[in-house]
N, C-alpha and C positions, 0 to 999 in steps of 0.2 A: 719261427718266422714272424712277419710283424704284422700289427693287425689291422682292420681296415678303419682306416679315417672316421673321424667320428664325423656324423650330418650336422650342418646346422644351422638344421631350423625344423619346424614341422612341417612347410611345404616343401624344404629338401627330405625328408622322412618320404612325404606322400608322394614324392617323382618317383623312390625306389619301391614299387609296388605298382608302377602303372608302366603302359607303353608310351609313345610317340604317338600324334594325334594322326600321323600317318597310319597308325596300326590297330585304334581304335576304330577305323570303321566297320560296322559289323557283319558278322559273317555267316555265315549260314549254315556254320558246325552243328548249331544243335537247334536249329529254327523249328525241324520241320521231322521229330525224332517218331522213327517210324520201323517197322521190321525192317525194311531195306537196308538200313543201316547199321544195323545188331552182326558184329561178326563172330559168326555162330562158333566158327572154330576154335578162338579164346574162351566160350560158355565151356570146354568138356573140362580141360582143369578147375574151372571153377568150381563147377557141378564137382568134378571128383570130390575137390578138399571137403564139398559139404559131405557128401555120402561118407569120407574116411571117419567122421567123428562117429557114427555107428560101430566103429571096428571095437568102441568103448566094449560092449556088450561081449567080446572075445576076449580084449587085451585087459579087462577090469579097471580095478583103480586102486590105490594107495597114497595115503598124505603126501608124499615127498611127491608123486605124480600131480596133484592135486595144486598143490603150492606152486612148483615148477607152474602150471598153467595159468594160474596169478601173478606171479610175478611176471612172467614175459609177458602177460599180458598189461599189468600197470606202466610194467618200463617201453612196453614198443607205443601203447597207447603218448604214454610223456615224448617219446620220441618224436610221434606225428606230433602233437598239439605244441610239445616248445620247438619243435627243431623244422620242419613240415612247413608248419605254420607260421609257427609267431618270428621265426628267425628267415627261414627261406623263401617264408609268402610277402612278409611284410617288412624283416628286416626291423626287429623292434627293439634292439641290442645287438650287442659285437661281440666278436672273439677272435683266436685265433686263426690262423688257416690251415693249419695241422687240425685241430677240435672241429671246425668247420667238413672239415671229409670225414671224421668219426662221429659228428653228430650224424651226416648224411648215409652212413653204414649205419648206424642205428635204425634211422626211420626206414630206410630198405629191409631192411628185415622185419615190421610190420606187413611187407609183398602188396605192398601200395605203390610199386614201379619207385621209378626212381627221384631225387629232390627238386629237378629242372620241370621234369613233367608235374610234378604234383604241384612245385610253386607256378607253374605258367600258368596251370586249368584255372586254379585257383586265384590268380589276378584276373584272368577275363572274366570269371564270377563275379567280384567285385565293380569290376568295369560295368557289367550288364545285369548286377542285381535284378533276379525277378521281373526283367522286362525281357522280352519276345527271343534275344539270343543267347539267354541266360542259358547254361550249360546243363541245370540241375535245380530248375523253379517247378516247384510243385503247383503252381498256380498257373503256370502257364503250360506241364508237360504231365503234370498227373506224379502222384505219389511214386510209382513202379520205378517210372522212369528218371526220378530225380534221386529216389533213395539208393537206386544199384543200374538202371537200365545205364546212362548215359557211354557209362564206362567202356561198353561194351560196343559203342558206336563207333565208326569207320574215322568218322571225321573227327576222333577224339586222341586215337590212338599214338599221334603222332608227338613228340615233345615239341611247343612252339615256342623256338630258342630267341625270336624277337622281344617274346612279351619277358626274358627273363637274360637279359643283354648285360646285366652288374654280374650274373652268375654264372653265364655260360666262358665266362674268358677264364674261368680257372679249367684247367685240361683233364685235373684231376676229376674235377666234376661231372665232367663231361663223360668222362670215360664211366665213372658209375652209373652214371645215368643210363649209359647201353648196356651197361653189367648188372644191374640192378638184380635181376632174377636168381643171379647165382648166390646173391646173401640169405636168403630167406630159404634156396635150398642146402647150404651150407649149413644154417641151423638147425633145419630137419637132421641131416647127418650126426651132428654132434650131440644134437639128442638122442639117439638110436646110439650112437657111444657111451654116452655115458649110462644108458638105461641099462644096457648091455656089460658096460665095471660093476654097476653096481649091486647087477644079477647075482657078478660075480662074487664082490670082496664085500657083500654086506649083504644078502641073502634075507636077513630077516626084515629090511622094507619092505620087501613084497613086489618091488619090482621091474618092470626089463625094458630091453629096447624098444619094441612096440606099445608097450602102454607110456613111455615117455614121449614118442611121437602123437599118439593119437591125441596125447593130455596135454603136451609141453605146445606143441603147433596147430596140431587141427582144431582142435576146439577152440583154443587160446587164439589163435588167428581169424575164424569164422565169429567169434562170439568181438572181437575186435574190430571185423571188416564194418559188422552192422551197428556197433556202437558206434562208430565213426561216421557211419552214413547218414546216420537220427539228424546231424547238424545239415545237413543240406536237406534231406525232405520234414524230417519233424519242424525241425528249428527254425523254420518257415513256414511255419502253418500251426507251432500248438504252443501258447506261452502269453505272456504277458510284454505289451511296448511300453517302455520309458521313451525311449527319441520317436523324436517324427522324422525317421530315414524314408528315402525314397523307395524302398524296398519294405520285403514282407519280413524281416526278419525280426525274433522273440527271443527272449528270457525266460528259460525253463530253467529250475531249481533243480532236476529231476536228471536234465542231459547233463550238466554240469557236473554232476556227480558219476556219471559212468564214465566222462570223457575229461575229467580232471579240469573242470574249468570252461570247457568251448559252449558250455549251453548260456554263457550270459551273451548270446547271437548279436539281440540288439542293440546290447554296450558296443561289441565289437565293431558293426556296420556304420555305428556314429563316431566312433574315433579308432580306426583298424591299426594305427601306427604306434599304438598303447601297447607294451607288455603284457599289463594285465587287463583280462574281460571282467573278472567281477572289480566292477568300478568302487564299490562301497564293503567296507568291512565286515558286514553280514552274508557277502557274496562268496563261496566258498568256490575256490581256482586254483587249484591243488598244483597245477603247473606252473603256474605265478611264482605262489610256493618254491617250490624246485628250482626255477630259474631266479632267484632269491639269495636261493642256499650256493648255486653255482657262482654267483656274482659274489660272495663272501668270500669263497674260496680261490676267485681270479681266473677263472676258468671262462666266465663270460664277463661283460660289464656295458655300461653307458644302459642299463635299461629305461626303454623309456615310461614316464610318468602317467598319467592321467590329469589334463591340466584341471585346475580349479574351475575354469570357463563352462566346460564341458560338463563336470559335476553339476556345477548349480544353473544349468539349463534345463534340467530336469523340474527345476523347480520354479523357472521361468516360465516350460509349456505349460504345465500344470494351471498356474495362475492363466497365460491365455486362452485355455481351453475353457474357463471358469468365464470368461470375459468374451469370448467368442466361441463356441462350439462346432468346431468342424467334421469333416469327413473321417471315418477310420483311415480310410486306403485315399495318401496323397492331399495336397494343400487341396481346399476350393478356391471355384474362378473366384470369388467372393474375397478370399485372403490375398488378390494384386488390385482389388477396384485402386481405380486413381494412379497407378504403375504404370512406366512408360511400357511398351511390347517387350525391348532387351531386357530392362530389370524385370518383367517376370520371368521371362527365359533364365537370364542369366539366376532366379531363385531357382529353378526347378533342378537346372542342372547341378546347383549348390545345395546339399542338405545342411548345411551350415549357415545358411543365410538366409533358408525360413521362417524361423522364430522371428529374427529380424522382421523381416519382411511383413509376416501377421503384427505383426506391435505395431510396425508405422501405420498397415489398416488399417489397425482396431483405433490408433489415436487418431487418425483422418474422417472415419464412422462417428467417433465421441464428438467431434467439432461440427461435424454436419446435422447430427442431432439436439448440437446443444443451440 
């Protein structure tokens, strides 16, 4: 089938990844995140999957179990980060629309619900970075509740089909999106099959249906739930800034390597409509990577770049930081002296147009002193 239009421009990029300024006003999902809200009844499978991986201590272990749990977990992990994210959050490349509902079987089988629900949360994150109805800010909801609590809130539960209005019109997606849960149990099954041939017709691995569940999903999916999670509470609270985004978000060496790439945060938060988060060739984005090798093969294509702009801005704060010295957290009043009311506004709402903005200060500050 044929594939979708390619955008063009970066502000048509940046529309597919946002709402209608009708639907930007904010909400009161996660303002005010409290026990009240925690639906206890979706905590008992949770709690299960963690307690199943003890069953380890019964069902043992053996290489081929072993590996089985690395592998699905590198490939569901690529799944969320290229397919999750960087294609159903932001839309940062194309493909087909047949590949398009198998990337999205893919990342359901991570048991991160379904592509609609996980790219909506995930644009209003964007939208409300690290301020007051931020879904998942550790700075304004505490580590718990940003790192695994939000999830499990009432007013999150729901998939918000507005904020994801380019995706929701394929039927097929829609439909997995309610179906979600049956992939992730499907895979449990399949493992418990094959664990179970190969009890049978290969005897000397060592091993069976149960220790291919416990190894192949419980561990493999629990030890995945929370490498995925480090990006929203870690990844906003432990790392190093290159941009001066409006938000808390860092560049950890450290998440990037568990999550194939998503810990370069603060690359992302400064230009999200990028393919790749390690912006520089020392930045190691194993999912980049992969969606690389996918684009070689035709399988995806139109990835998009990192413009030169964005690069050597880095190297433009740098110097004004050197020439004026600000605040960690957010411009100072001090970087609009001389700005009409809107152009500071309109800076604050733009992380794009801050540097900007500090330069005309700093050279308005050099003429009054000189």
């Amino acid at each position: 089938m044929a594939g979708f239009a390619e955008l063009g421009s970066e502000e048509t990029a940046a529309r597919n990844v946002s709402v209608s300024p009708s639907d930007r006003a904010p909400s009161p999902r996660a303002a005010s995140p409290s026990r009240s809200e925690i639906m206890w009844s979706r905590l008992v499978p949770y709690t299960l999957l963690h307690l199943s991986c003890f069953f380890v201590l019964w069902v043992g272990w053996s290489p081929v179990a072993v590996w089985t749990a690395v592998f699905l977990y590198a490939i569901r992990m690529f799944a969320i980060t290229g397919f999750y994210h960087r294609y159903f959050s932001h839309r940062t490349f194309r493909t087909s629309r047949p590949m398009q509902f198998l990337f999205g079987v893919l990342g359901a089988s991570a048991a991160q619900k379904g592509p609609l629900w996980w790219a909506a949360h995930h644009r209003y994150h964007h939208q409300h970075a690290d301020l007051e109805h931020d879904l998942h800010s550790p700075s304004r909801h505490g580590f718990l509740w940003s790192h695994v609590g939000w999830i499990w809130a009432r007013s999150n539960y729901d998939t918000e089909l507005h904020s994801v209005r380019d995706l929701s019109r394929y039927p097929e997606l829609r439909w997995l999106d309610r179906n979600a849960l049956w992939v992730p149990v499907g895979l449990a099954v399949s493992l418990y099959g094959v664990g179970a041939l190969l009890a049978q017709l290969a005897p000397a691995l060592g091993t069976s249906g149960g220790q291919m569940v416990v190894w192949g999903f419980c561990i493999s999916t629990v030890v995945l739930y929370h490498a995925t999670y480090t990006i929203n509470s870690l990844a906003h609270s432990w790392g190093s800034r290159r941009y001066d985004t409006r938000d808390d978000s860092r560049n950890n060496w450290f998440l990037a390597l568990i999550t194939l790439g998503e810990g370069w945060h603060n690359n992302h938060h400064r230009y999200p409509v990028a393919t790749r988060q390690g912006f520089f060739w020392w930045e190691i984005d194993l999912t980049y990577y992969g969606l690389w090798v996918l684009s070689k093969l035709g399988i995806v294509w139109g990835l998009r770049p990192v413009p030169a702009r964005i690069r050597n801005e880095e190297q433009r704060s740098g110097e004004l930081q050197e020439r004026a010295p600000r605040a960690t957290r957010g411009p100072s009043p001090s970087s609009f002296a001389g700005q009409s009311t809107a152009s500071r506004n309109a800076a604050r709402r733009n992380p794009a147009r801050r540097t900007s903005a500090r330069r005309i200060a700093t050279r308005r500050t050099s003429r009054t002193s000189a």
